[in-house]
N, C-alpha and C positions, 0 to 999 in steps of 0.2 A: 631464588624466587622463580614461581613458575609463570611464565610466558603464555596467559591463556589465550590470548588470539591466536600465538603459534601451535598451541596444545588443537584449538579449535579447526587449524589452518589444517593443518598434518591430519588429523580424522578426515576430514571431508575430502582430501587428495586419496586415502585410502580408500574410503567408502567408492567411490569414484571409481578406482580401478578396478574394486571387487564388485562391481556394479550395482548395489545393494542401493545407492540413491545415484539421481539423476544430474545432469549438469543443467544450471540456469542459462536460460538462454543470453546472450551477452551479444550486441551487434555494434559493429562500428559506428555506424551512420543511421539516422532514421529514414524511412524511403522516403524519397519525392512523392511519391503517391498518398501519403499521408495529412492528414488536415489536423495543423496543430490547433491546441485548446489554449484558450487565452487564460493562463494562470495568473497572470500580474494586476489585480482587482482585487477591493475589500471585499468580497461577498464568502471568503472563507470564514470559517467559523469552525471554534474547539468543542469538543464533546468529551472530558474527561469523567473518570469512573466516580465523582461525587454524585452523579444520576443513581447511585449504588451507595454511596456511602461511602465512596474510595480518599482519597488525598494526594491521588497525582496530581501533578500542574503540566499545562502544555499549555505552549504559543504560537505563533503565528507572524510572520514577519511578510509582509510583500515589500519587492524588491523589481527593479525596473524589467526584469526577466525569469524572475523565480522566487520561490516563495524558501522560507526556510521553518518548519517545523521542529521545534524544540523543548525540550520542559525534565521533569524528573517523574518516575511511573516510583509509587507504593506500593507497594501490598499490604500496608494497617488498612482494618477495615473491608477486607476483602477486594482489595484495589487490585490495580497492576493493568490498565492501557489507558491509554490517551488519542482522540483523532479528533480529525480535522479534517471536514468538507466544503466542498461548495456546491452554488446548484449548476444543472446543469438543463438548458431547454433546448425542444425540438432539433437532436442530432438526427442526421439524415439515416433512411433505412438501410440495411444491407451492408451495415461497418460492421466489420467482424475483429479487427486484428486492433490494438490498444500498446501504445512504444510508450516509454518514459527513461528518461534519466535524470540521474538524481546522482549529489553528492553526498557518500554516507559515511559512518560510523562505526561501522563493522555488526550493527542489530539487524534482527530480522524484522520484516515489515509487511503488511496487506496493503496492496492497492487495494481498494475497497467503493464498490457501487451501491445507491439504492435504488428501489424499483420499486411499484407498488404491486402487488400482489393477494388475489384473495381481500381485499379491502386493507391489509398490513405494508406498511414500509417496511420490504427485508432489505439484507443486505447481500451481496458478494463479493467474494477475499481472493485473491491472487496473492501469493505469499510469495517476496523478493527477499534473498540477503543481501543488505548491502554491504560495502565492505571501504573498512576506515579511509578515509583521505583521499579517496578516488570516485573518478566519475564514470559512472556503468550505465549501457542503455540498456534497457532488458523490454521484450516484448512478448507480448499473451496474446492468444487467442482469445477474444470473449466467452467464447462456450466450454473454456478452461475453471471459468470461474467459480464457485462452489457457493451453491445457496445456504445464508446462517440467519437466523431469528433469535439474538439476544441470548447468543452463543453456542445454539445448536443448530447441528446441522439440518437442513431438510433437503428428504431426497427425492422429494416429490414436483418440487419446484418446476418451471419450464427452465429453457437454458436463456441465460440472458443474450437482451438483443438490443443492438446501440438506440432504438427508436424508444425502449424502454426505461433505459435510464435515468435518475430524474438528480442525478447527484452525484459527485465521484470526489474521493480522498487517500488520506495515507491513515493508518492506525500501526499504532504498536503496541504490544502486550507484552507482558512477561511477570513467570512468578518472582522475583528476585526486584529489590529497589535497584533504578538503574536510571542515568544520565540518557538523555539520548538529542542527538541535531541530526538534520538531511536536508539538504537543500534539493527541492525540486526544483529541474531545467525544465522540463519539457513533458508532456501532454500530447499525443498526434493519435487519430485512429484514422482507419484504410479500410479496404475491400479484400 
């Protein structure tokens, strides 16, 4: 039987050295300089693909230091993500850089902002892979993140900016039914 994590592991160490894709940024430590976000409060909340007619399920757990998102992603019905945000008010101006860590599962995932714009709530994706049984701190630039509107991209957008924010979350997608948990630790943005 084949080993698809390791099938998946071995590509990406390949890809890697032939430089064709990029390494995720992974840090030890989150900086002092950074102001964590208070994740451990009811004010998250799921958004799965039944807004579509999908059949995924995703949950939501707080937990005295992190939250843990979980559930099963369809694709009956034109399904396949699940997310979960909270709000987010009045972050100070001129935070540019965004850390988290998170324990995962080996799926790929969006950090995901919204803003409003043009009179619309869009969104922006920061795309992380986590990886099974381990805890990874991965950190973005804000102006890394990529403007979508109900799955397209727009590249007209401004670049996002911490004063702009009105919401921030995890989402996952995928074409294939599939399991998924991640526990979020931590939330910090910096200068």
């Amino acid at each position: 039987m084949v080993n698809v994590a390791t099938v998946f592991t071995s590509l990406i160490i390949n890809q890697l050295a032939l430089g064709l894709v990029s390494a995720p940024h992974f840090s030890n430590n989150v900086s002092p300089n950074m102001t964590k976000i208070n994740i451990s409060n009811d004010n998250w909340r799921i958004t799965n693909d039944d807004v579509m007619g999908g059949l995924s399920q995703g949950n939501v757990q707080s937990r005295t230091s992190a939250i843990i998102f979980s559930g099963n992603l369809s694709t009956k019905n034109n399904g396949g993500f699940s997310s979960v945000f909270m709000p987010l008010n009045d972050l100070p101006q001129s935070l540019s850089t965004i850390a988290i860590t998170v324990t995962g599962d080996g799926n790929s995932y969006q950090l995901r902002f919204r803003r409003y714009y043009q009179g619309n709530l869009i969104s922006y994706k920061l795309p992380f892979q986590s990886i099974a049984n381990q805890t990874t701190n991965h950190q973005f630039e804000l102006t890394q993140a990529q403007a979508t509107f109900r799955g397209r991209t727009i590249t007209n957008a401004p670049p996002l900016t911490s004063e702009s924010i009105v919401s921030i979350g995890l989402l996952i997608r995928s074409e294939k039914a599939t399991e998924y948990s991640i526990t979020l630790h931590n939330i910090s943005l910096g200068e």
